[in-house]
C-alpha positions as CSV (number, residue, x, y, z in Angstrom):
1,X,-77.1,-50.2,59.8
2,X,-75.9,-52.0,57.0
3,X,-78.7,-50.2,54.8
4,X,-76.7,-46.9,55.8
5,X,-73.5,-48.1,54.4
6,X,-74.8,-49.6,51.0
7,X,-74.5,-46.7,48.7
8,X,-70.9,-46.6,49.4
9,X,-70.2,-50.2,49.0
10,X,-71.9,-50.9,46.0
11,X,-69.8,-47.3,44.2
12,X,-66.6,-49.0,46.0
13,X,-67.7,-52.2,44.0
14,X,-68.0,-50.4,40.6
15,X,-64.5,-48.7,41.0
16,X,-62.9,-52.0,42.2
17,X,-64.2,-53.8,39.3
18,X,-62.9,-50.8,37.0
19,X,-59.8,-51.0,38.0
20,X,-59.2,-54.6,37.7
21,X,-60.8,-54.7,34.3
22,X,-58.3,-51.9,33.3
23,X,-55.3,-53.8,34.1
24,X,-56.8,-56.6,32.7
25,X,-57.3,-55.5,29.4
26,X,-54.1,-54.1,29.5
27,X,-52.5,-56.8,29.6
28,X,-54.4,-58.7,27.0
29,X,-54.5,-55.7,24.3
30,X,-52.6,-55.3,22.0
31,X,-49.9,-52.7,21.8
32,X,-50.5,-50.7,18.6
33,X,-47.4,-48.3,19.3
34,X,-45.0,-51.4,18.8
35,X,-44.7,-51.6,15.4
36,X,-44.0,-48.2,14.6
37,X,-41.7,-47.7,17.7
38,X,-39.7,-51.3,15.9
39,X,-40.0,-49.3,12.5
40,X,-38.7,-46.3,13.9
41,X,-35.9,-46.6,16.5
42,X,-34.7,-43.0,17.9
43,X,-31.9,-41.8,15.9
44,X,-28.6,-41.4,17.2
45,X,-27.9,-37.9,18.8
46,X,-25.2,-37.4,16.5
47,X,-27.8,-37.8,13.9
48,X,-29.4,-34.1,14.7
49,X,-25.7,-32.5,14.0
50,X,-25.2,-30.9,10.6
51,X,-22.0,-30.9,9.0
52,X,-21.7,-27.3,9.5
53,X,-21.9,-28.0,13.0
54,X,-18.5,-29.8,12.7
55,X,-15.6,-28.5,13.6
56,X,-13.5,-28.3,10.3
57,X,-9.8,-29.3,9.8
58,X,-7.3,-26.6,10.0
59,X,-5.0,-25.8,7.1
60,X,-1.9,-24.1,6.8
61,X,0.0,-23.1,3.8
62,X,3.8,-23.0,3.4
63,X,5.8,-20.7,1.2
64,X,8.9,-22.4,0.0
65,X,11.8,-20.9,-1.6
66,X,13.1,-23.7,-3.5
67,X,16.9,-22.1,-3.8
68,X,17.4,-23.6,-0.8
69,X,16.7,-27.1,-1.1
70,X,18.1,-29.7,-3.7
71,X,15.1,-32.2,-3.2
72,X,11.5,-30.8,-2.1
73,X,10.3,-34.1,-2.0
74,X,11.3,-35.1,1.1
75,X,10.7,-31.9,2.8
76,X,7.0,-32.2,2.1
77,X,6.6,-35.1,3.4
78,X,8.1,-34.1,6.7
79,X,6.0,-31.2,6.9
80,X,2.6,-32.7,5.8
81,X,3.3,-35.7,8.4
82,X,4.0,-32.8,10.9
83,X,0.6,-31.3,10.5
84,X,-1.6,-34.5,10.5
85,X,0.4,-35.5,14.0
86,X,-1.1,-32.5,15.6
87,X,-4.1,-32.2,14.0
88,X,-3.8,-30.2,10.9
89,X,-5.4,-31.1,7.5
90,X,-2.8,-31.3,4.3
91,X,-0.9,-28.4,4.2
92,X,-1.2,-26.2,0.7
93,X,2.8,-25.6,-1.1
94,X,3.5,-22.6,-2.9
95,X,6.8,-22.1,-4.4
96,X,8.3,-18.7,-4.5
97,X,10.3,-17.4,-7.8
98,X,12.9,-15.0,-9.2
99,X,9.7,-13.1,-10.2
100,X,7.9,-13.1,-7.2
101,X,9.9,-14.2,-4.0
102,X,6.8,-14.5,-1.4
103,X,4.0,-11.8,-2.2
104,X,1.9,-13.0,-4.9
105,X,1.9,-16.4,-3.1
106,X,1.0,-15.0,0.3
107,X,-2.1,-13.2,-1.6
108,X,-3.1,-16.8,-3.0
109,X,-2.7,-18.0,0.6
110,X,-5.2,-15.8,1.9
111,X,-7.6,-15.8,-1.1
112,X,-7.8,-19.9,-0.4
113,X,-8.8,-19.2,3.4
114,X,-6.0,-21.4,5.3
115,X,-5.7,-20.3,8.7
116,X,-2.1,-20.2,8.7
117,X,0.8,-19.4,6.6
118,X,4.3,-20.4,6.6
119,X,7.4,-19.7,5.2
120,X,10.2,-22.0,4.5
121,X,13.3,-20.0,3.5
122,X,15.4,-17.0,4.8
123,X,14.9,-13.3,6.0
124,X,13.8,-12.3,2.4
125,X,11.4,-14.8,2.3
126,X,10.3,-14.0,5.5
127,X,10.0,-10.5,4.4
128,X,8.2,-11.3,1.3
129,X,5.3,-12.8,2.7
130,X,4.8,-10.6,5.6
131,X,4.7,-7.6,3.5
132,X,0.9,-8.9,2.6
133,X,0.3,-9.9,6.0
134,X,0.9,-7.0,7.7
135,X,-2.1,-5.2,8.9
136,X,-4.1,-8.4,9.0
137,X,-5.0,-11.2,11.5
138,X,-3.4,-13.8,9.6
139,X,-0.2,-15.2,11.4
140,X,3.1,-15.6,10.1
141,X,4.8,-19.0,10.8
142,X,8.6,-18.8,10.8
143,X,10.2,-21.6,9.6
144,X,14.2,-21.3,9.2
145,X,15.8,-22.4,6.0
146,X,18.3,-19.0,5.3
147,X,22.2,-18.3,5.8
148,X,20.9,-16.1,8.8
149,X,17.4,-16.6,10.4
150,X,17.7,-13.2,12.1
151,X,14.1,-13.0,12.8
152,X,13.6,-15.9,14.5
153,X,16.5,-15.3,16.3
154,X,16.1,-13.0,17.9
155,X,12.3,-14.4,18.2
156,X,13.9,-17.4,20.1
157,X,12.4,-19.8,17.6
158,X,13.7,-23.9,16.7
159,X,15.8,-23.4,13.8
160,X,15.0,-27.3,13.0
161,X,12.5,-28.4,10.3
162,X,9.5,-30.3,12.9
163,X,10.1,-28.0,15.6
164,X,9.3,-24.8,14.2
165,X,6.4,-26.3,12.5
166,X,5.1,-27.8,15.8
167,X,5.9,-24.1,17.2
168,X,4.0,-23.0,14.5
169,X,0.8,-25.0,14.1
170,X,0.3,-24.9,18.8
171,X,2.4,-21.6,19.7
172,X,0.4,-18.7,20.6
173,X,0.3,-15.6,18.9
174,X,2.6,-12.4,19.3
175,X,1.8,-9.1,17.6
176,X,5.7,-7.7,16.6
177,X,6.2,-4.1,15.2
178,X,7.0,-3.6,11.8
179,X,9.9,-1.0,10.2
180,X,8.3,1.1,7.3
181,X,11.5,2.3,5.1
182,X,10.5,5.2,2.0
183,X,13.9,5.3,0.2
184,X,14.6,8.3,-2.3
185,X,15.6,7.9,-5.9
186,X,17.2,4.5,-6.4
187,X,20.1,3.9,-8.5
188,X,20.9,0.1,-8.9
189,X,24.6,-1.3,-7.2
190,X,26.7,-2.4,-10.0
191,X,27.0,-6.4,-10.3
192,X,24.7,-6.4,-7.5
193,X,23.7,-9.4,-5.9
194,X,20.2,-9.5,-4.9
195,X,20.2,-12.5,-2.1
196,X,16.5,-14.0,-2.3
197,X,14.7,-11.2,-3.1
198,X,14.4,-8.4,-5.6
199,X,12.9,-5.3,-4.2
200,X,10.2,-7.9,-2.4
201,X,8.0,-6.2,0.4
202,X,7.2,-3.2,-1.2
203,X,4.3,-1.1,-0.3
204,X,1.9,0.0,-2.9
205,X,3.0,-2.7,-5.6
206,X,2.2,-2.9,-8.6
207,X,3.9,-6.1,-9.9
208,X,4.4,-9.6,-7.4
209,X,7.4,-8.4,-6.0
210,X,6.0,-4.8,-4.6
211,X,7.9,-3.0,-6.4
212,X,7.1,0.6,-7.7
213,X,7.1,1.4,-11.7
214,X,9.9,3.8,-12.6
215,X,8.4,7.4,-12.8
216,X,8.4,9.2,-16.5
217,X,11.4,11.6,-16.8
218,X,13.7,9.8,-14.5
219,X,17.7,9.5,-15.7
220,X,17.8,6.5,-17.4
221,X,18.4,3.2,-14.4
222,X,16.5,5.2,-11.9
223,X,13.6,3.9,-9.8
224,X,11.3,6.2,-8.3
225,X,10.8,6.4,-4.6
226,X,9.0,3.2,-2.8
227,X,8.5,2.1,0.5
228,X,9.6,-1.3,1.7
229,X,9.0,-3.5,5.0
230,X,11.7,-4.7,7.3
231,X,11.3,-7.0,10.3
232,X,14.8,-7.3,11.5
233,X,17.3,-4.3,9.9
234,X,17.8,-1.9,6.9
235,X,20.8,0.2,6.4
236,X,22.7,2.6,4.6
237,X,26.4,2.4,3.6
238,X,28.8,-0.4,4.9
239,X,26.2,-2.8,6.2
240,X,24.8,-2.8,2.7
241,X,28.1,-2.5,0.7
242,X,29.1,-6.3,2.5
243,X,25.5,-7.4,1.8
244,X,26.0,-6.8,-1.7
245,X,29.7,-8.1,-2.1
246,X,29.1,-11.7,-0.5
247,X,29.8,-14.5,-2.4
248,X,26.8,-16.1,-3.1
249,X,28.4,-19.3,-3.8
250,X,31.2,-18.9,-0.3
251,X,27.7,-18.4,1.5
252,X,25.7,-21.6,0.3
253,X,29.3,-23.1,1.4
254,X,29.8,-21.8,5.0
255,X,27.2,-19.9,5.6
256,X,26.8,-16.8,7.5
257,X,30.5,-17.0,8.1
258,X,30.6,-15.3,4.4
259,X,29.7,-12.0,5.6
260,X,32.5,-12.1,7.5
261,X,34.6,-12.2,4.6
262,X,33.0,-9.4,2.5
263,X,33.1,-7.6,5.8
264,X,36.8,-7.4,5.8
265,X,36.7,-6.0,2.8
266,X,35.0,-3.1,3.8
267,X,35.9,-1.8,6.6
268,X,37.9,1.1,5.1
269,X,35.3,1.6,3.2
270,X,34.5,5.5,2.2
271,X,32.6,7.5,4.9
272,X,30.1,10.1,4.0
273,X,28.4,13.0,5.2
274,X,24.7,12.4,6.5
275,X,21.9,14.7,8.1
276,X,20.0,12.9,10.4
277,X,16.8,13.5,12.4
278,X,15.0,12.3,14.7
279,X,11.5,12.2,15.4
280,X,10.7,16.1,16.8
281,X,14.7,16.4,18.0
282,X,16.8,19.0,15.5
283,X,18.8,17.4,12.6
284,X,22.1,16.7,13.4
285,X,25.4,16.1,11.5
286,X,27.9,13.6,10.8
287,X,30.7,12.0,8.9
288,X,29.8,8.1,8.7
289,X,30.7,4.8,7.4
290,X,26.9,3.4,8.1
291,X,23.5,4.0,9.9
292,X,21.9,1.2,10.5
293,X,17.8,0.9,12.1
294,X,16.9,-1.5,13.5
295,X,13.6,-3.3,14.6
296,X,15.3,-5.7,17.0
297,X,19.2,-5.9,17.6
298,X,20.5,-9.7,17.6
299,X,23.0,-9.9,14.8
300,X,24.6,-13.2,13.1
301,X,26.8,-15.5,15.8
302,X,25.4,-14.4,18.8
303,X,26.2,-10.5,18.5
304,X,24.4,-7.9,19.8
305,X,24.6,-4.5,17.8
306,X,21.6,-3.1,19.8
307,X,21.0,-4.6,23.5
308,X,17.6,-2.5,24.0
309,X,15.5,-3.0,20.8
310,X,13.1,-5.2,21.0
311,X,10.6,-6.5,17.9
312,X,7.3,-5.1,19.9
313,X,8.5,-2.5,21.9
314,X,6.8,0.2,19.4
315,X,9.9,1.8,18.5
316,X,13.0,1.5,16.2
317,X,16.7,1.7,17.2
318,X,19.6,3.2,14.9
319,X,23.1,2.9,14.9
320,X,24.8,5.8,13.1
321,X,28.7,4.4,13.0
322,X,31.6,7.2,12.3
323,X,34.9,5.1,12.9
324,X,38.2,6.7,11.7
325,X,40.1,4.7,10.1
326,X,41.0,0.8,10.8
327,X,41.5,1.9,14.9
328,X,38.0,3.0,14.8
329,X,36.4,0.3,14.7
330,X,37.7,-1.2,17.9
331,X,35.6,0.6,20.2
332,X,32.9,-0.5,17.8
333,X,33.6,-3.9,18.2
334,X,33.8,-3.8,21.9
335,X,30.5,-2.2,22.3
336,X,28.9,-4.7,20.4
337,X,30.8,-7.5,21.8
338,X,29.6,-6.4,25.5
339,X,25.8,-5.2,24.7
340,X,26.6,-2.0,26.1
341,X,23.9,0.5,24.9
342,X,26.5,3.7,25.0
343,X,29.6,3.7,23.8
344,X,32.0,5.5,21.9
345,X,31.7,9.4,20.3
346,X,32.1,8.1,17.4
347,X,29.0,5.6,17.8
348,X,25.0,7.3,18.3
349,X,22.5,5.3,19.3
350,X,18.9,6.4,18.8
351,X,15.7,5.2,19.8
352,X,12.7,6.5,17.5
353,X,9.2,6.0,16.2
354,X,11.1,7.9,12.9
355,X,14.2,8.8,12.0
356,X,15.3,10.5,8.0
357,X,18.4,10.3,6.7
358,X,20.0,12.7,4.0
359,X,23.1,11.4,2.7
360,X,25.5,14.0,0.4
361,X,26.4,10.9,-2.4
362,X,24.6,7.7,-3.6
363,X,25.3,4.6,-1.0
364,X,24.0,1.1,-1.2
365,X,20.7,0.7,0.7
366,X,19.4,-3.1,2.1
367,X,16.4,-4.1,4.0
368,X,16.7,-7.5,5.7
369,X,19.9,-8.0,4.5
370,X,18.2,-7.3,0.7
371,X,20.0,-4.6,-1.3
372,X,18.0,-2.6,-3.0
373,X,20.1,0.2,-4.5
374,X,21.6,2.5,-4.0
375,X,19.9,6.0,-2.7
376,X,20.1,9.4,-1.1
377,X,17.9,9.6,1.5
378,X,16.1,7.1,3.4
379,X,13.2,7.9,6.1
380,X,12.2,4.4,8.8
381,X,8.9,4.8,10.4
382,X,7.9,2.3,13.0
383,X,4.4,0.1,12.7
384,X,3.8,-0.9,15.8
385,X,2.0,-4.4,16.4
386,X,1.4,-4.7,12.6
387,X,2.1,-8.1,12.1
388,X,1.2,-11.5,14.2
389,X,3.7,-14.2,14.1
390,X,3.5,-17.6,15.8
391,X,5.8,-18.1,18.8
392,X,6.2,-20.8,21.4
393,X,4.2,-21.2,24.4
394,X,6.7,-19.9,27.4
């Protein structure tokens, strides 16, 4: 019996015995691996990251008009600790100048690839910049330092320094429309006061502030046409005879208050005869102080001149205002002063994606509260989401 089963014992021998000899040397070998895995510990897994896998710092750029401040210093230094609190990288400062009030830096801006762009100053400032931005992805950062802030009024924006940033660097995007006005020859306003900018937001430029070279042959003080942005309101007549004759000085004093004054002024001022149209509707006739268009409708103090426009609505809204006399302007008043939409005869409201207007005599012309000149005949087309501004979360 036992001679039957010796085969297997003796190859379950051999396998016992090569299985304690393996553990056995094992144990005494040495390990030849261990140097190399001592010389050699595994790198970190942050190790295999490139810097280009890195997420890189955000920058933003602000476009300062220093008119309004009497020391920058300080203001920097809020801002830049502003953006390094939430996360931003040191903020690039351009200044803006009588020569050019917000273009030529807004270019530089984008040319040095900061992801967002401010500016510090007033409508015209405002203005200035966007006229670059428009049509790009680039958004606008609205921080308030004018007499009125219009836009960002009626955008519901902080007017303080660190909350519009704030707004600015973690808001979300909006897309607004834009107002596209082509004025007719120009004339300039005797002692005209140009506010912060001069002719700024042209289209087509040809110089930093956008504004177009005089053609040959024109009377000597003429411009030739051009086409300027507005974000807020341009006008013809009254609106821009009071924008031209406030004190620049009373302003820097009171404020927006200041308009009021000039406004007084003019309220008898000469009407004239217009032709207006509107988009496909047949022109129409009238004898008026003022037309006003309008991209949105919130005016200085809490007034409301046009309760239905609204800055992304696609459409413009004008105001063409034909008050007899001192009388006439209390219906005026009223409507504004209780947002109703319709009013008086003497008062047309028109909602548009163009309107042209042909007046019979040279008036003053003003874009964002900018006068310009003076003209006869204006034409507002609307842009519709043209430009991206920064607004707040809710």
């Amino acid at each position: 019996m036992l001679s039957d089963y010796l085969p297997w014992i003796v190859v379950g021998a051999v396998v016992l015995a090569l299985v304690i000899g393996g553990v056995v040397m094992s144990r005494v070998a040495p390990d030849v691996t261990a140097p190399l895995r001592r010389r050699r510990p595994r790198p970190h897994r942050g190790h295999f990251r490139s810097e280009e896998q890195e997420t890189p710092v955000r920058r933003a750029a602000v476009i300062i008009n220093p008119t309004k401040f009497t020391d920058l210093g300080p203001v920097r230094e809020r801002i830049t600790t502003t953006c390094r609190a939430n996360g931003w990288g040191e903020p690039l400062f351009l200044e803006t100048t009588a020569e050019d009030p917000g273009p030529g830096q807004a270019a530089a801006a984008l040319r040095d690839g900061v992801d967002l762009v401010c500016t510090l100053g007033g409508d015209g400032t405002v203005r200035g910049v966007a006229s670059v931005l428009v049509g790009t992805e680039m958004p606008l950062g609205i921080l308030p330092a004018g007499t009125g802030n219009l836009l960002a009024r009626n955008l519901d924006l902080p007017v303080g320094l660190e909350a519009a940033l704030t707004v600015a660097l973690t808001g979300r995007n909006r897309r607004i429309d834009v107002g596209e006005l082509r004025i007719g020859p120009l004339e300039p306003v005797a002692g005209d006061e140009r506010g912060e900018h001069d002719a700024a937001g042209a289209v087509g430029a040809a110089g930093p502030t956008g504004a177009v070279d005089a053609a040959e042959g024109e009377p000597a003080g003429w411009q030739a046409p051009q086409t300027h942005y507005f974000l807020v309101m341009s006008g013809v007549g009254m609106d821009a005879a009071i924008m031209a004759g406030t004190n620049e000085n009373l302003k820097n004093k009171v404020g927006w208050p200041a308009y009021l004054v000039s406004g007084a002024k003019h309220l008898i001022s000469p009407e004239f005869r217009v032709k207006v149209r509107v988009d496909d509707e047949p022109e129409f006739r009238r004898r008026s102080r003022m037309v006003v268009i309008g991209n949105c409708g919130r005016l200085l103090g809490g007034l409301v001149l046009m309760p239905s426009a609204l800055v992304d609505d696609g459409h413009l809204d004008a105001v063409i205002a034909s008050p007899r006399g001192l009388v006439g302007w209390v219906p005026v008043a009223t409507r504004v002063a209780t947002r109703r939409r319709k009013g008086h005869p003497t008062l047309d409201h028109k909602v548009c994606t163009e309107i042209r207007v042909v007046v019979d005599r040279p008036v003053p012309v003003q874009v964002d509260g900018d006068v310009l000149g003076e003209a006869t005949e204006v034409t507002a087309v609307v842009r519709p989401a043209s430009l991206t501004v920064r607004v707040g979360l809710t």
